[in-house]
N, C-alpha and C positions, 0 to 999 in steps of 0.2 A: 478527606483524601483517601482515597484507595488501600486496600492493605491485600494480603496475599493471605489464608487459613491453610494451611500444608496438616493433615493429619499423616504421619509417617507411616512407613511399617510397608509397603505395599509393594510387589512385585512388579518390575515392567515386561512387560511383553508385547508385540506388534509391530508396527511399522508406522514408521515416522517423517514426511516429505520435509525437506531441509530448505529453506527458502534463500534468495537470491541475497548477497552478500551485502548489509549495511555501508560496511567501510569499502567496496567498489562503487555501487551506484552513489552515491555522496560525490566523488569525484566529477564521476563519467552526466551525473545531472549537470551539474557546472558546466561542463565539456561542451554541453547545446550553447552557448554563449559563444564559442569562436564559430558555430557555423551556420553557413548565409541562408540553410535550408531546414524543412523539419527535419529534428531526429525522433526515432522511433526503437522505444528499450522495453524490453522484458524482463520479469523476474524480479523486479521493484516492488520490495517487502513494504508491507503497511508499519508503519513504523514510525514515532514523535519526530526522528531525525530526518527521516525522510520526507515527512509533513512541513517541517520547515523550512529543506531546503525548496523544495516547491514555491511554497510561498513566499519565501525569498528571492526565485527565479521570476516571479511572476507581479509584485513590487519592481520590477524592477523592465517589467512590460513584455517578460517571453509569454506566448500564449500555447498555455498547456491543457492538457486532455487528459483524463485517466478514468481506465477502466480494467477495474483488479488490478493485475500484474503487469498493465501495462501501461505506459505514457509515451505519450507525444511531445515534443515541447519544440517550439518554433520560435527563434530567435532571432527572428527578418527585421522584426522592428523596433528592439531592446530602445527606452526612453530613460530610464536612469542607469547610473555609473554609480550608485550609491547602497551599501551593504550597510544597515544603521544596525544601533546597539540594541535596541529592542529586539531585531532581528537575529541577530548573533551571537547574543550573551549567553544565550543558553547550547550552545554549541559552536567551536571549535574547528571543526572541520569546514562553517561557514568561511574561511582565511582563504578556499580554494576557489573564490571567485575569479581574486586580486587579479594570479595570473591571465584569466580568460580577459576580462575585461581590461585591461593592459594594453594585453597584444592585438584584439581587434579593435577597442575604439581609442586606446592611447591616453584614456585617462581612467582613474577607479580612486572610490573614496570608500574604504572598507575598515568598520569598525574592531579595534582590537576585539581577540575571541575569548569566551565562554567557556562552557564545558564541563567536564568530569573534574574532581578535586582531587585528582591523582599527583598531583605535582607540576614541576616546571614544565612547559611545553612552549618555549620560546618562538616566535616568530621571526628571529631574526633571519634565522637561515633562508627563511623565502625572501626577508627585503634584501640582505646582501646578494643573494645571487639574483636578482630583478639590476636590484642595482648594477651589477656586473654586467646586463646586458643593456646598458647605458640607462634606464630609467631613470629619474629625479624623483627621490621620494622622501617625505617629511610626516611627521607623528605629530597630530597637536592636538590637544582637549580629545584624548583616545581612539584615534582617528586615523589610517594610515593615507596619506596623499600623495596618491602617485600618477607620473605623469610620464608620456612619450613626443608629448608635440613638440622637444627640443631636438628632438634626434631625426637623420635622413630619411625622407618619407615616413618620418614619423611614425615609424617601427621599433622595435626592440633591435638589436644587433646582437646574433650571435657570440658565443664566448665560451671558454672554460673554468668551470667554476666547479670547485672543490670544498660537499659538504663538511665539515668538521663533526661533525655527529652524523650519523643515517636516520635521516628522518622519511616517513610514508609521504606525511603531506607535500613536507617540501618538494620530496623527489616531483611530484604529480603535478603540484602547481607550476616547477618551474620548467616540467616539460610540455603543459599545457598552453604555455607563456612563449617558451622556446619553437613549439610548431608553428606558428603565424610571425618568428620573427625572419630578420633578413641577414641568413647566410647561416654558419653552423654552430651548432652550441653543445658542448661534450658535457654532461653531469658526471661528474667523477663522486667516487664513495654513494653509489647510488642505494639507493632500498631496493631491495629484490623482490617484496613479497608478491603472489601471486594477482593481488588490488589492482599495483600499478601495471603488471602485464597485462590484466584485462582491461586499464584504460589506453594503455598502449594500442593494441588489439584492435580500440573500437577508431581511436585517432588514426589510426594506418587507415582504417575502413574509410572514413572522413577524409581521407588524401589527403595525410600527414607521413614526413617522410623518418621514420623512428627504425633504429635498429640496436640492442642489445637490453633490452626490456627484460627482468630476467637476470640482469648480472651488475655488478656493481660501475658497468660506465655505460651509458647511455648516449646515443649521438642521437641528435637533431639536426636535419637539414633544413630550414624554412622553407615553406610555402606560401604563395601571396593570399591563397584562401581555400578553406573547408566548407565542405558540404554536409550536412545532415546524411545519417545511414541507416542500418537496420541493426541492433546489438543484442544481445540474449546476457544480462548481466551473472558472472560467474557465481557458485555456490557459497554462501555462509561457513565457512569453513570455523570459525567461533562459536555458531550455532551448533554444528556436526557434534565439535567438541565435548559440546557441554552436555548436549545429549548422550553422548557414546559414554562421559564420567558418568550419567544419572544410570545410567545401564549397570556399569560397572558395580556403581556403589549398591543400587536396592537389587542388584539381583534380577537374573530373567536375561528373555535376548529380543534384543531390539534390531530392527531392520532399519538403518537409514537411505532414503530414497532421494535421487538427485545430488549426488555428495561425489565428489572425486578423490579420491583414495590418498594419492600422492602429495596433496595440499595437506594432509593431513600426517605426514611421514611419523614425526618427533611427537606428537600425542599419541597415534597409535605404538610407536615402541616402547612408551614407558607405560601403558594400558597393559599392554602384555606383559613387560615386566611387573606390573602390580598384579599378574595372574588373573584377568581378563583373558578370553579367548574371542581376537577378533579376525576377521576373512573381511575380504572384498572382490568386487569386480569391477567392471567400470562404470558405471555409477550409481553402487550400493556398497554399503559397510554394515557387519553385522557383527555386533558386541554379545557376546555370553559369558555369563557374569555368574559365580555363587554369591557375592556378594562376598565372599571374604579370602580379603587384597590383603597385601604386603607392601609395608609404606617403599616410597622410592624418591630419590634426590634427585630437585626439580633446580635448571638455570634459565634463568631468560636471556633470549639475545635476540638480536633480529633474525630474521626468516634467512636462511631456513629452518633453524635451531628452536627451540624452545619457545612459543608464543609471549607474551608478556600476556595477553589478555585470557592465557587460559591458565595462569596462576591459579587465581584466586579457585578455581575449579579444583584444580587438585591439590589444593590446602585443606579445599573439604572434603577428597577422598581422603589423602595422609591419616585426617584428625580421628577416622575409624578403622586405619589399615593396621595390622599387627605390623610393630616394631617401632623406628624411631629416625626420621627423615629428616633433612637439610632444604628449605624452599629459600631460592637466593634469584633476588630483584635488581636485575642490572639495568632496568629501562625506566622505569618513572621511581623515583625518590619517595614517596610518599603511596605508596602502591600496597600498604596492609592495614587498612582500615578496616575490614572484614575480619580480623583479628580476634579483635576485644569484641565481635560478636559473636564468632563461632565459641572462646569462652564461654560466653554466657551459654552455651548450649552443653558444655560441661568438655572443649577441647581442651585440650593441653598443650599451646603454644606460648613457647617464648621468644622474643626479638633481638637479634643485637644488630645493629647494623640496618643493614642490605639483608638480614638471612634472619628467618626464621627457622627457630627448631620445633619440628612437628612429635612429639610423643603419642603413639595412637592409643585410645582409649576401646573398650571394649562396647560400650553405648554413650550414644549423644540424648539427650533431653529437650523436647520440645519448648522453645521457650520464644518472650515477644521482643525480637532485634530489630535491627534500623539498617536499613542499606544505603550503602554513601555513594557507589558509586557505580556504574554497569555491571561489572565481572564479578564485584564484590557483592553485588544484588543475586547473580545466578550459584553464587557458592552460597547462600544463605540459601537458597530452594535446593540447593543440591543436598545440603545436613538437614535441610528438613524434611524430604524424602525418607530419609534411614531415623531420624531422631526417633526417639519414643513420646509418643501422644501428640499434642499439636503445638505448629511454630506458627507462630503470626509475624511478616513481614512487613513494616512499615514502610513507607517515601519508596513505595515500587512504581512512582512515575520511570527512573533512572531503566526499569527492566524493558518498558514500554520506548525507550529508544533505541533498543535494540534486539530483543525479540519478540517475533511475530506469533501472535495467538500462542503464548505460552503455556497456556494453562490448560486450554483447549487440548495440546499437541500432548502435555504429557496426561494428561485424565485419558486420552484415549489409549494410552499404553498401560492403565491403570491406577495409576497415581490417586491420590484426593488434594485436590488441590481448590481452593474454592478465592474468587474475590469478592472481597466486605469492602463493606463501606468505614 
């Protein structure tokens, strides 16, 4: 199994292309399922997750095309209704079939999901609100069974339905689900983040009739059917991130290219408050960095506020910043696994709760940890950057589902970054 060799110590500088956003195209691939024509997407990162849902798409009889950053995928003649476990154990965001295959062929058998061992990430939110919009659905031998051939024309029905938590997927799935049903469907306590506006975005393109994408209620008017369109999938704004921390921490100024500023509000103000000096325009960000920050008190919440998934990033600027910081986890329960490694690299965190207290230390120590989880794998290359001497990263399949040519991207900034076998 693969491992990652980080020798630290080493200044970034250059510029760096930021690739097309994992957690949109995930979605917006699904999304070729409700229409009757090819779609055609760009900016679709090479990526494990995105490797699977392909092959997921295509099990399943869409016939797809890909060349670099670009896919086709034509959904004329979809032959199964079935999302199996091999398929989707290893990810999570495979859930966002159910709705497409629902609303246009009235039936879907999709296996409970997979994924990161970040904690609970419930499905239910999408079956109660499917169900809301009259569906029959049944869970048996881990298997969700759901069905429309009971209901008028054999559609979904319209309705309002009120998340209890703000979830990304759910919102996505159930307005993927909601565009092909019949009549209007309001999602209340919707998820804001920039994902679902850009799947929003490409459904309107698809003559889908969506308006408040973007804010916490969302209306759907149904359409009897969609067409395939042309889509340019939004920037990695995760990606952005975590490159603009690696800037931060080793020092030097990094240009990121293809990056929209505004997706990025709530990192870049606590960047600068850690004494970072960052600029933009429209679509470049550029990080200058001495390399030495000043810890700052991180919360998560949903978008627009504080990422959850760029935690773990600035646990590992905190663990080298002068002073002594508060990191507090309101979205997944189980979300500091990266903890008890960055210790081993000689931080100084403790836990209580939801909240980690970050003491910053004056030097980290190269040493060989284990990555559990995505975010938790990119804050392990981030202390290994700045550490002293070399970090060996273990089980970096996890970085490999979501970003593209990492190693590559930062050795060209000057990093040492090397993978072993």
């Amino acid at each position: 199994m693969d491992k990652l060799l980080i020798t630290g110590g080493n200044r970034l500088n250059g510029e760096v292309t930021v690739s097309g956003a994992k957690n949109a195209a995930l979605p917006i691939l699904c999304a070729a399922l409700l229409a009757e024509t090819p779609l055609h997407l760009s900016s679709i990162a090479a990526l494990k997750d995105i490797d699977t849902t392909i092959k997921l798409l295509d099990t399943m009889g869409v016939k797809i095309s890909r060349n670099g950053d670009k896919v086709t995928l034509d959904a004329s003649e979809v032959a199964s209704f079935e999302a199996t476990y091999e398929m989707v154990k290893t990810m999570r965001a495979s859930i966002l079939v159910l709705g497409p295959l629902l609303a246009r062929f009235g039936t879907a058998r999709v296996s409970l999901p997979g994924g990161c061992a970040i904690g609970s990430r419930p499905v239910d939110l999408h079956i109660k609100g499917l169900q809301a919009m009259g569906a029959a659905i049944h869970i048996t031998h881990g298997y969700i069974q759901a069905s429309t051939l009971h209901l008028p024309n054999r559609r979904l029905q319209g309705a309002r339905y009120y998340m209890d938590l703000v979830t990304v997927t759910g919102t996505e799935n159930l307005m993927m689900a909601a565009a092909l049903a019949e009549g209007t469907t309001v999602l209340e306590n919707a998820a804001k983040e920039p994902e679902v506006i850009d799947l929003a975005e490409m459904l309107i393109k698809m003559g889908a009739n969506i308006t408040g994408a973007g804010t916490d209620v969302i209306t759907i008017v149904g359409v009897e059917k969609l067409n395939g369109t042309t889509h340019n999938v939004v920037c990695d704004r995760i990606e952005a991130g975590t490159y603009m921390v690696a800037a931060a921490m080793a020092g030097g100024e990094v240009k990121l290219l293809n990056v929209q500023a505004h997706l990025l509000d709530a990192v870049i103000e606590k960047l600068r408050e850690a004494g970072a000096t960052v600029t933009h325009d429209a679509d470049t960000i550029t990080v200058k960095s001495d390399g030495k920050l000043k810890a700052v008190n991180i919360r998560t919440a949903p978008h627009p506020a504080f990422p959850t998934d760029m935690q773990a990033q600035f646990m590992a600027l905190n663990a080298m910043a002068e002073g002594v910081s508060k990191v507090t986890e309101t979205i997944f329960e189980n979300r500091f696994m990266h903890v008890q490694e960055l210790q081993r690299m000689g931080a100084d965190i403790s836990i209580d709760g939801n909240t980690a207290l970050v003491k910053g230390v004056s030097e980290l120590d190269g040493a060989t940890v284990m990555a559990t989880d995505l975010r938790a794998s990119a804050s392990l290359v981030l202390a290994g950057l700045v550490a002293r001497g070399d970090t060996v990263i273990e089980r970096i399949y996890h970085l490999d589902r979501g970003y593209e040519n990492l190693e590559a991207k930062l050795n060209a900034l000057g990093a040492n970054v090397k993978r072993v076998a």
